[in-house]
C-alpha positions as CSV (number, residue, x, y, z in Angstrom):
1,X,-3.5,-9.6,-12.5
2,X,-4.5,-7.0,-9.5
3,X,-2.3,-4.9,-7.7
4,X,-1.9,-4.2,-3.6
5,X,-1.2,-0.4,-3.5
6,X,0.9,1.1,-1.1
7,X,-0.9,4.6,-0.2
8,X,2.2,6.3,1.4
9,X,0.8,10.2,1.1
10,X,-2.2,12.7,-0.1
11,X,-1.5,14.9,-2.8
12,X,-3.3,18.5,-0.8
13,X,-2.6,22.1,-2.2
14,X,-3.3,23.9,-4.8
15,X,-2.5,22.2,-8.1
16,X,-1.3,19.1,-5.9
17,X,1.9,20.4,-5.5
18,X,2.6,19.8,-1.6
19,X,2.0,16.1,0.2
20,X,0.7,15.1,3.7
21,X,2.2,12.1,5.0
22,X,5.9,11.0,6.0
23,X,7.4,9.2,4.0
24,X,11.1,10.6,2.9
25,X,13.9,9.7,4.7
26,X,16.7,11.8,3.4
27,X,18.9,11.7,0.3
28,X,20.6,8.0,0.0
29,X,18.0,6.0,1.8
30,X,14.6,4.6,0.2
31,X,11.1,5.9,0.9
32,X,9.3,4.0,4.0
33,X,6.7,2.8,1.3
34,X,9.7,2.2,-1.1
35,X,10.9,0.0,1.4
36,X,7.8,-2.1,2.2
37,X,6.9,-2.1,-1.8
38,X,10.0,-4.0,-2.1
39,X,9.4,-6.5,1.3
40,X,5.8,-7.3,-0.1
41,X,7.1,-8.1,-3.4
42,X,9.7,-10.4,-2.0
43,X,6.9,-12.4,-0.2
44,X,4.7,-12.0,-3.3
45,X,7.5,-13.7,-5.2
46,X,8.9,-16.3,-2.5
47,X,5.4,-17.7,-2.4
48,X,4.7,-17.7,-6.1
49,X,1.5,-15.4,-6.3
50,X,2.0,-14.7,-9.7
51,X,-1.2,-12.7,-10.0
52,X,-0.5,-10.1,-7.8
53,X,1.9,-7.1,-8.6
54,X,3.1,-4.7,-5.9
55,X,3.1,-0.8,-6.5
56,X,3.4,2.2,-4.6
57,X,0.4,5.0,-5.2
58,X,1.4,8.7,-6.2
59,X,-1.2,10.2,-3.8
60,X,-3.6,11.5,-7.5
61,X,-6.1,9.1,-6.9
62,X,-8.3,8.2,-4.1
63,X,-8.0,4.7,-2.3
64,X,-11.6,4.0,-3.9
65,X,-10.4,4.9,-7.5
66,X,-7.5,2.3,-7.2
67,X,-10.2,0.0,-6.0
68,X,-12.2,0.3,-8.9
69,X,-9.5,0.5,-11.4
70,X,-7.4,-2.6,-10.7
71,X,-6.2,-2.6,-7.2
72,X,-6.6,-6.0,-4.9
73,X,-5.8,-4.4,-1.9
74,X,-4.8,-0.8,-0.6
75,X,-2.2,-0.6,2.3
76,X,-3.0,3.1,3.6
77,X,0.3,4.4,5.7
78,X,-0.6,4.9,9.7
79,X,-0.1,8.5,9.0
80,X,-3.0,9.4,6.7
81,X,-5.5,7.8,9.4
82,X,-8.3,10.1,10.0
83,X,-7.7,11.6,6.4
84,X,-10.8,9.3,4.7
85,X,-14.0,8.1,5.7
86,X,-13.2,4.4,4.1
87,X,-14.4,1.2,5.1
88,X,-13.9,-1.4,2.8
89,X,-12.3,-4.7,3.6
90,X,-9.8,-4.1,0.7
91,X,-8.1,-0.9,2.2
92,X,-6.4,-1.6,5.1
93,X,-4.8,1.0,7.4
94,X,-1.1,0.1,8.5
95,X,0.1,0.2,11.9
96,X,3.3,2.3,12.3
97,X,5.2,-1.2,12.8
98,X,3.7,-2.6,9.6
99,X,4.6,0.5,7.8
100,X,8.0,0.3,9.3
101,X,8.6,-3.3,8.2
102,X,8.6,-4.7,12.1
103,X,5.2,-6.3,11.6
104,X,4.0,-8.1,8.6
105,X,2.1,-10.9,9.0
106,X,-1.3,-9.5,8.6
107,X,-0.3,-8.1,5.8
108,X,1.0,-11.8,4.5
109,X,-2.3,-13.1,5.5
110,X,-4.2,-10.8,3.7
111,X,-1.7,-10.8,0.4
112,X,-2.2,-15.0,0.4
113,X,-6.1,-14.6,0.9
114,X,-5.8,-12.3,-2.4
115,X,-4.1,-14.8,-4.0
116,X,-6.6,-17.6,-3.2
117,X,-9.7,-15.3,-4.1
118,X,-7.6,-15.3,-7.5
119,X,-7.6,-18.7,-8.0
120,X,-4.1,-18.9,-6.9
């Protein structure tokens, strides 16, 4: 089993108290990365790929932590970009229209690719 993280802010501040990144949109409505958490696992579950589980990050751990830990894929939001000095071809930084569930399928591609390196 591996896990695509959805890397929706930064914990910043002292004692990691305060967030960068948008991501609330108000009392009664999901989180953007809420939102595309539950799109991907849809797709993850309309095309049977079993092996894969979809979760959203808390911001406490670096994109390359969850990539050593147990993650398949990190989906960093559009408004974090400039905040790392990452290139890995298993962190990919969303578009604004991918983030905003407009645009998906690169993301698709990439989650099905997962799945084959998997054995799926």
């Amino acid at each position: 089993m591996t896990t695509v993280y959805i890397y929706p802010k930064m914990l910043s501040g002292k004692q990691a108290k305060s967030s960068t990144g948008p991501d609330w949109l108000g009392f009664g409505h999901k989180n953007l990365s809420t939102q595309l958490a539950d799109k991907l696992r849809q797709y993850v579950a309309a095309n049977s790929h079993h092996a894969i589980n979809v979760a959203v990050a808390d911001g406490s751990e670096s994109p390359e932590a969850l990539l050593r830990a147990d993650a398949g894929l990190v989906l960093i939001s559009p408004y974090l970009r400039g905040q790392f000095a990452i290139t890995s071809l298993n962190i990919i930084y969303l578009s604004e229209a991918e983030y905003l569930l407009r645009q998906l399928p690169r993301i698709y591609r990439r989650i099905d690719q997962l799945d084959q390196s998997l054995g799926g």
